[in-house]
Structures are given as C-alpha cells and as structure tokens.
mmCIF file as gemmi writes it, N, C-alpha and C atoms, coordinates in Angstrom:
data_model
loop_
_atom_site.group_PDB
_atom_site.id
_atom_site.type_symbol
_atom_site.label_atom_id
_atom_site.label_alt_id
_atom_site.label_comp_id
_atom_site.label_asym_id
_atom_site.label_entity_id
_atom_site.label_seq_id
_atom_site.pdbx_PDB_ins_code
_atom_site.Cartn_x
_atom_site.Cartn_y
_atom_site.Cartn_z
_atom_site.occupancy
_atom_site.B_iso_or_equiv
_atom_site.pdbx_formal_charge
_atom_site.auth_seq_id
_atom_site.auth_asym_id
_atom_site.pdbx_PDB_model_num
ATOM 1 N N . UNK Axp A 1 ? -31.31 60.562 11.403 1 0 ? 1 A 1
ATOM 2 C CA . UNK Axp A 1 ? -32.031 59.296 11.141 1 0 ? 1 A 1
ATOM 3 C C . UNK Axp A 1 ? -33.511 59.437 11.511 1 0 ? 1 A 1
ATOM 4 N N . UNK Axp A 2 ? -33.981 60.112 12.685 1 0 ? 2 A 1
ATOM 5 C CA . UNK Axp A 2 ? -34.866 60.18 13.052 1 0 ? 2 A 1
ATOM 6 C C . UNK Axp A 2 ? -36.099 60.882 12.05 1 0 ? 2 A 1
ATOM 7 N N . UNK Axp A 3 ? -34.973 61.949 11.795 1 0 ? 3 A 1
ATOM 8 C CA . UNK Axp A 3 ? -36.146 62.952 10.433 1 0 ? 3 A 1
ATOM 9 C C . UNK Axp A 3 ? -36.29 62.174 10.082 1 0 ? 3 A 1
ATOM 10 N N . UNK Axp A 4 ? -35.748 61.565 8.728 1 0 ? 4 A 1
ATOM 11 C CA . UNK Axp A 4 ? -35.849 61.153 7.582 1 0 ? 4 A 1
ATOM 12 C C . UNK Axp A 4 ? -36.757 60.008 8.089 1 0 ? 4 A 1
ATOM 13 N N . UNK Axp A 5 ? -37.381 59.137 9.122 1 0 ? 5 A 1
ATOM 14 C CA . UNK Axp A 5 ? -37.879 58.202 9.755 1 0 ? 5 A 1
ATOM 15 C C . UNK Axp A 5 ? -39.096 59.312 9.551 1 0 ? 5 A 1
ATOM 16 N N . UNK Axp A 6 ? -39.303 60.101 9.772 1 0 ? 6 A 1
ATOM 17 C CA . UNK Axp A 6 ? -40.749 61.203 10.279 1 0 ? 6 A 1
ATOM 18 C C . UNK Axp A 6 ? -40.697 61.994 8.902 1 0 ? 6 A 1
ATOM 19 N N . UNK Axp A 7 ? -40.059 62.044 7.8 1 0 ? 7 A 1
ATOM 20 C CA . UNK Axp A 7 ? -40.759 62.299 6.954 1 0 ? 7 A 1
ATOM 21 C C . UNK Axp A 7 ? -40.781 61.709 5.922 1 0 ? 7 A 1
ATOM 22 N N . UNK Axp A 8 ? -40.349 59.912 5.538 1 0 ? 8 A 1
ATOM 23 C CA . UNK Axp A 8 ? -41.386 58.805 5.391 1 0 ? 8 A 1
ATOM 24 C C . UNK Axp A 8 ? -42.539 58.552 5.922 1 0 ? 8 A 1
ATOM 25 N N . UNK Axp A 9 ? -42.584 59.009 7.195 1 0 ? 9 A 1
ATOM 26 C CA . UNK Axp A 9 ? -43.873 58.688 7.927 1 0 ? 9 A 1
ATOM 27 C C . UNK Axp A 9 ? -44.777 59.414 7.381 1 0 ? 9 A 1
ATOM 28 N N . UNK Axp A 10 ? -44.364 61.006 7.239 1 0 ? 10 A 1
ATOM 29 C CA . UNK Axp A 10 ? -45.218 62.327 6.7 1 0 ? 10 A 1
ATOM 30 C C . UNK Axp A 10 ? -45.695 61.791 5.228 1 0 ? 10 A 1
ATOM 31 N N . UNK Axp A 11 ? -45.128 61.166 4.213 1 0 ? 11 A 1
ATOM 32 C CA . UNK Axp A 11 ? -45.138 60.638 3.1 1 0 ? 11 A 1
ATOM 33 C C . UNK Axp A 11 ? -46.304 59.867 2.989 1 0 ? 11 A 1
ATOM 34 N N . UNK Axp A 12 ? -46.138 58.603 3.909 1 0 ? 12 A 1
ATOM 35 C CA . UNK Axp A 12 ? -47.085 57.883 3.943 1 0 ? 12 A 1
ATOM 36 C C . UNK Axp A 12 ? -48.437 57.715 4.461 1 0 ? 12 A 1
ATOM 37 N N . UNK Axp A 13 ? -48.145 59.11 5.155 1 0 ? 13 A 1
ATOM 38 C CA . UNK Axp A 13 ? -49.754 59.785 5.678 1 0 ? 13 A 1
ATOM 39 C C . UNK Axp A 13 ? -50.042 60.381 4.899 1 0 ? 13 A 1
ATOM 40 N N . UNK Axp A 14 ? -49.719 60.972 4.133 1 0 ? 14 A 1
ATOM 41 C CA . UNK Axp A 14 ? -50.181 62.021 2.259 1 0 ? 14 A 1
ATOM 42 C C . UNK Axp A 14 ? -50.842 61.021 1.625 1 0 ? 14 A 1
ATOM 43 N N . UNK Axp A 15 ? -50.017 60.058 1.238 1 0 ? 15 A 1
ATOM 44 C CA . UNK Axp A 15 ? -50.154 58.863 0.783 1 0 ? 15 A 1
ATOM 45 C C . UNK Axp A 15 ? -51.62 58.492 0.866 1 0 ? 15 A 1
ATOM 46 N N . UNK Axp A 16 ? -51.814 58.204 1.859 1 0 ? 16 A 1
ATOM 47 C CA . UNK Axp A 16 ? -53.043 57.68 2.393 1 0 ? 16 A 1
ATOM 48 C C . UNK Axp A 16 ? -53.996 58.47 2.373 1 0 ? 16 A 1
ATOM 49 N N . UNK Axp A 17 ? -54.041 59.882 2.883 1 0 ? 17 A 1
ATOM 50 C CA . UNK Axp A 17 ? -54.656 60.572 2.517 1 0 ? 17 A 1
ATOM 51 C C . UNK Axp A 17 ? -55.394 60.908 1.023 1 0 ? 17 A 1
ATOM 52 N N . UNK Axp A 18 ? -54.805 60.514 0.501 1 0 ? 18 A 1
ATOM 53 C CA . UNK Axp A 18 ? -54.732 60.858 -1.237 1 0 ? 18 A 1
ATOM 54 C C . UNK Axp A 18 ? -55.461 59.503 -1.563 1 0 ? 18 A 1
ATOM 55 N N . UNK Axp A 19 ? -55.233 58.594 -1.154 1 0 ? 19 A 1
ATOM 56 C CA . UNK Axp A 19 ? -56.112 57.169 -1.621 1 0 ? 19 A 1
ATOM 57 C C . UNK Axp A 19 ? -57.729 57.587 -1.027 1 0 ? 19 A 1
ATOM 58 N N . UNK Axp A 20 ? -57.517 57.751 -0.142 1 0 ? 20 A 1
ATOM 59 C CA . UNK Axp A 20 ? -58.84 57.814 0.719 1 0 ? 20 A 1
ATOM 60 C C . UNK Axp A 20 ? -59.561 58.749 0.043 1 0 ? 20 A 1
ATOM 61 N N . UNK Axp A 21 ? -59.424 59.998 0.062 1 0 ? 21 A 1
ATOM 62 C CA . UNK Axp A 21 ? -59.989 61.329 -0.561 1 0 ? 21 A 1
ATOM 63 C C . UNK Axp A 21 ? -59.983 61.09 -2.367 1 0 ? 21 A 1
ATOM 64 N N . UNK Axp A 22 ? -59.366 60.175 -3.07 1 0 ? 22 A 1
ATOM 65 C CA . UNK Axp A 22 ? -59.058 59.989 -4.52 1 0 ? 22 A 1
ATOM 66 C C . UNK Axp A 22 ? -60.362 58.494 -4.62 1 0 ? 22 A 1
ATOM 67 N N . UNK Axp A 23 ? -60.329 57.887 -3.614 1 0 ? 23 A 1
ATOM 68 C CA . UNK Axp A 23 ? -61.702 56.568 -3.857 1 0 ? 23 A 1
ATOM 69 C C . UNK Axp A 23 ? -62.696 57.109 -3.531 1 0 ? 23 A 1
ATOM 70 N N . UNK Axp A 24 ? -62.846 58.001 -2.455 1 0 ? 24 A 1
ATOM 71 C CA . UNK Axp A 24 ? -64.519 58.587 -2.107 1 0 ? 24 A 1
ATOM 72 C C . UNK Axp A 24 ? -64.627 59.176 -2.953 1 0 ? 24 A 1
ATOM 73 N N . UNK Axp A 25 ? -64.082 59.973 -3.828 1 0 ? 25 A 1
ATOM 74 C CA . UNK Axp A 25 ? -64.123 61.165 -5.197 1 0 ? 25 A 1
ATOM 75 C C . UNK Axp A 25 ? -64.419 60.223 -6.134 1 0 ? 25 A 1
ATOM 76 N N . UNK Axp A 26 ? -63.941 59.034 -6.19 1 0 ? 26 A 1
ATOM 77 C CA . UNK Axp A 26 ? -64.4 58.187 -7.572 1 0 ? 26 A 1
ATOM 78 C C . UNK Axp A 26 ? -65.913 57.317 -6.798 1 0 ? 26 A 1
ATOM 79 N N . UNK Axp A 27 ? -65.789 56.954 -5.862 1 0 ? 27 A 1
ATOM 80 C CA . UNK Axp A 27 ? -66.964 56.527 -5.579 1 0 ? 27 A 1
ATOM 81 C C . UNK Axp A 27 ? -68.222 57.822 -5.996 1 0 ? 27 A 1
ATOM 82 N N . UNK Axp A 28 ? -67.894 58.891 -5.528 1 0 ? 28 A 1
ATOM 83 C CA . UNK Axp A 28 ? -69.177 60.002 -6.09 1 0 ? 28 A 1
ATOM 84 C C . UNK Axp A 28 ? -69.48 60.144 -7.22 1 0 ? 28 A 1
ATOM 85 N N . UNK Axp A 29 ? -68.331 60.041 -7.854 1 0 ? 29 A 1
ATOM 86 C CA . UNK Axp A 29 ? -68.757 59.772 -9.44 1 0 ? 29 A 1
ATOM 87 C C . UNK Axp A 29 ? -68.788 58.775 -10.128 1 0 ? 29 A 1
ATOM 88 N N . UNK Axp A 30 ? -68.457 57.525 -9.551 1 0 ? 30 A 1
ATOM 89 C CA . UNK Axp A 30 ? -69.055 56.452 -9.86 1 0 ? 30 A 1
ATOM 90 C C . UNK Axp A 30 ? -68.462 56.018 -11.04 1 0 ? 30 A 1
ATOM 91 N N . UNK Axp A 31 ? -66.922 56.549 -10.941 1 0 ? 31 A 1
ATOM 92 C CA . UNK Axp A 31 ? -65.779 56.102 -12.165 1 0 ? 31 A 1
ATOM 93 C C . UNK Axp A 31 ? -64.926 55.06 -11.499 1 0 ? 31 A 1
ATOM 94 N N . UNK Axp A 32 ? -65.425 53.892 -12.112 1 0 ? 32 A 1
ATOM 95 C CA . UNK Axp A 32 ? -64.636 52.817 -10.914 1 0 ? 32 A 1
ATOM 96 C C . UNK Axp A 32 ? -63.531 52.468 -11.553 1 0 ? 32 A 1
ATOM 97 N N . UNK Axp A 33 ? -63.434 52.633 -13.503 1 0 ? 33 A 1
ATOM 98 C CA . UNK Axp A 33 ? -62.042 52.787 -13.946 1 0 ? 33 A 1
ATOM 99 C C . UNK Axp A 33 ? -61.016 53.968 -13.509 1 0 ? 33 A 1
ATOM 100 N N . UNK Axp A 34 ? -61.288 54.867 -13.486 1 0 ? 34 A 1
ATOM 101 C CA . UNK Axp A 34 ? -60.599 56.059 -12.521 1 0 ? 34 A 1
ATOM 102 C C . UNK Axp A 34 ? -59.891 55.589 -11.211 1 0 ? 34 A 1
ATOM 103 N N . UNK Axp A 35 ? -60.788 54.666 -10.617 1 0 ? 35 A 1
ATOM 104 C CA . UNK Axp A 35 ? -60.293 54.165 -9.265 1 0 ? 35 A 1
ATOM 105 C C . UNK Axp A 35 ? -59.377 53.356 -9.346 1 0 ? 35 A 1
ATOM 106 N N . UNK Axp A 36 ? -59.473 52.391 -9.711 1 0 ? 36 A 1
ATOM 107 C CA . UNK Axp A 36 ? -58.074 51.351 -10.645 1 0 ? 36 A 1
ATOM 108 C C . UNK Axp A 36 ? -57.213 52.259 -10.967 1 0 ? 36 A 1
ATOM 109 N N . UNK Axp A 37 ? -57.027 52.941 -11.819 1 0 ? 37 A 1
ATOM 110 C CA . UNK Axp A 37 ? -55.887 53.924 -12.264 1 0 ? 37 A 1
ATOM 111 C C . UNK Axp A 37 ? -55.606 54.377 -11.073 1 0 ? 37 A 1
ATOM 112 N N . UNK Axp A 38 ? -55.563 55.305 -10.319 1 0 ? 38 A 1
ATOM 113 C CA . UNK Axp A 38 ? -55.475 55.777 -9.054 1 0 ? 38 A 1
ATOM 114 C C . UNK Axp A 38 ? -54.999 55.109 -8.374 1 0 ? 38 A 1
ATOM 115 N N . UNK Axp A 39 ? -55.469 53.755 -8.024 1 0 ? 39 A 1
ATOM 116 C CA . UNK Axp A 39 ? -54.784 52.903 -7.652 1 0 ? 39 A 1
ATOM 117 C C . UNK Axp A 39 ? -53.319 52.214 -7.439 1 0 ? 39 A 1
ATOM 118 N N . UNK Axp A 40 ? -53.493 52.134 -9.302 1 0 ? 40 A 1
ATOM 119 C CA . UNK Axp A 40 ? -51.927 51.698 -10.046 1 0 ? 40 A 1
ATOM 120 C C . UNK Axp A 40 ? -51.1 52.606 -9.493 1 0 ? 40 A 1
ATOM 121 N N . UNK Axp A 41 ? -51.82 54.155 -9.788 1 0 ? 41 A 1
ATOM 122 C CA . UNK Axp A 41 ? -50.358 55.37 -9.515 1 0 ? 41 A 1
ATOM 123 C C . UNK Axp A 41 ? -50.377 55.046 -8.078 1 0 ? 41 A 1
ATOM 124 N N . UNK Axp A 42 ? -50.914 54.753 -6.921 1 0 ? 42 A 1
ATOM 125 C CA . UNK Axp A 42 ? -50.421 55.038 -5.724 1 0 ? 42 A 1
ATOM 126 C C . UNK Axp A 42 ? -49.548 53.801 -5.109 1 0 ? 42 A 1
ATOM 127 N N . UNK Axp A 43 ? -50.018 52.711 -5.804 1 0 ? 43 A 1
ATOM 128 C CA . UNK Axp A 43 ? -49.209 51.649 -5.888 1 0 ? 43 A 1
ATOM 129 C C . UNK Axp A 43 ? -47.817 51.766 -5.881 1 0 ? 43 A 1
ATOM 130 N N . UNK Axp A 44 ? -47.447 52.533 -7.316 1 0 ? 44 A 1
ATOM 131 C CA . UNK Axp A 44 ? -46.339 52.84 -7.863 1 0 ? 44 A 1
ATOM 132 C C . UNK Axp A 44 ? -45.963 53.891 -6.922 1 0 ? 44 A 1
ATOM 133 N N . UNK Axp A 45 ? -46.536 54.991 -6.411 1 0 ? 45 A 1
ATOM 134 C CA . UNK Axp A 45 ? -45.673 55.883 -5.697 1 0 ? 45 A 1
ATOM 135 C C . UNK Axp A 45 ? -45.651 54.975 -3.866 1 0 ? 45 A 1
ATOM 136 N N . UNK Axp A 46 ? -46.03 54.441 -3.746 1 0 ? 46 A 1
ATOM 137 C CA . UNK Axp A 46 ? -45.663 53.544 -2.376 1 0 ? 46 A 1
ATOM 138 C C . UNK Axp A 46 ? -44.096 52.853 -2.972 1 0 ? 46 A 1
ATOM 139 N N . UNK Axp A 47 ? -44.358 52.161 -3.925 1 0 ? 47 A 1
ATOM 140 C CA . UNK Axp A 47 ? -43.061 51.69 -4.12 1 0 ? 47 A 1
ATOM 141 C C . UNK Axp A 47 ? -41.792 52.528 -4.628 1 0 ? 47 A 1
ATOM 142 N N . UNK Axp A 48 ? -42.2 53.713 -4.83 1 0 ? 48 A 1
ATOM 143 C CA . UNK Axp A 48 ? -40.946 54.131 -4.73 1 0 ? 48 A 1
ATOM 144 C C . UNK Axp A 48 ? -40.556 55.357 -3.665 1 0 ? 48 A 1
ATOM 145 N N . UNK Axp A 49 ? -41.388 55.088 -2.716 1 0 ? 49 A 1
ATOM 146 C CA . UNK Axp A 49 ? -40.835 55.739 -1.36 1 0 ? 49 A 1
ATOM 147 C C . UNK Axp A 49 ? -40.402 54.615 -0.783 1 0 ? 49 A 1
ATOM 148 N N . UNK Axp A 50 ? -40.824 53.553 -0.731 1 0 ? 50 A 1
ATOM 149 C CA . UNK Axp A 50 ? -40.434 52.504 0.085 1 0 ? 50 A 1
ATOM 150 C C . UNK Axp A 50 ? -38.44 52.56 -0.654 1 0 ? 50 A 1
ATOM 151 N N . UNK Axp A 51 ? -38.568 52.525 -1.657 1 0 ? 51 A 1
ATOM 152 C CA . UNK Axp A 51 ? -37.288 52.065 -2.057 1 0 ? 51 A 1
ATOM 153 C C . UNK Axp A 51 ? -36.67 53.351 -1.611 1 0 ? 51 A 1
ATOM 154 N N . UNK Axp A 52 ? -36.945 54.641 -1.471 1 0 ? 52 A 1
ATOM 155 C CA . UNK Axp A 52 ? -36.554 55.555 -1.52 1 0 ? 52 A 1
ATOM 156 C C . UNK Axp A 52 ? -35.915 55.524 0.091 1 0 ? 52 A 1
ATOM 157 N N . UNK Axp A 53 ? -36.709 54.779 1.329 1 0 ? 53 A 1
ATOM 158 C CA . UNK Axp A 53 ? -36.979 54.832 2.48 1 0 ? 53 A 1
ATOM 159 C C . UNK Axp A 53 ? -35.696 53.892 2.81 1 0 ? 53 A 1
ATOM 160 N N . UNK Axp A 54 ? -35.161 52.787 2.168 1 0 ? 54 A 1
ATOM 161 C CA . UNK Axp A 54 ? -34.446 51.632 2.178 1 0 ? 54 A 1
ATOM 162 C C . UNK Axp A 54 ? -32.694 52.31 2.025 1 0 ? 54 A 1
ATOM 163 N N . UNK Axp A 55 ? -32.914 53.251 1.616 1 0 ? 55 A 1
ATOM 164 C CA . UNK Axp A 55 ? -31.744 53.948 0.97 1 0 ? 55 A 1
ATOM 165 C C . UNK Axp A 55 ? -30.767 54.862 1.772 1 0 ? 55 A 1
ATOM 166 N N . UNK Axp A 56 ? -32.144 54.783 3.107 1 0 ? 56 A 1
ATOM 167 C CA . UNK Axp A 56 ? -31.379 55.647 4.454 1 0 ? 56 A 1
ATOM 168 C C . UNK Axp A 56 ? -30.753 54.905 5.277 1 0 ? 56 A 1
C-alpha cells in the first residue's frame, strides 16, 4: 500500500514538473495557445492517475 502511495506521489511530482518546465518553455516562446493545450493534456493525465490512484 505504501509503494503504490509513493509512486502516485512520484507521478505527481513528474506531473508537476512537466507543467512547470512545459509553461516557462511556452512563456519563452510566447505560444500561449501551446500553453492551453499543455494544459488540457495535463489536466487529462491528472485525471487519470487520480482514477488510476482510487483503484488501490
């Protein structure tokens, strides 16, 4: 139980990582539709770890 607790956690630190490093990259280039998209997908992949996370 505990893993699978710590690597949702690991997930959702990627996660984040990837937003953060994926908006400063669109902020440099100054593609703010890029950022929206990016968005949507991380949206969508939060929700399906979450569901994925629910399942343990």
């Amino acid at each position: 139980m505990l893993g699978e607790n710590h690597h949702v956690q690991a997930i959702r630190l990627s996660h984040r990582w990837q937003l953060d490093y994926g908006r400063s990259l669109c902020h440099y280039y100054g593609l703010y539709g890029y950022e929206q998209r990016f968005k949507s997908l991380f949206f969508l992949q939060k929700a399906s770890v979450s569901i994925v996370s629910q399942q343990f």
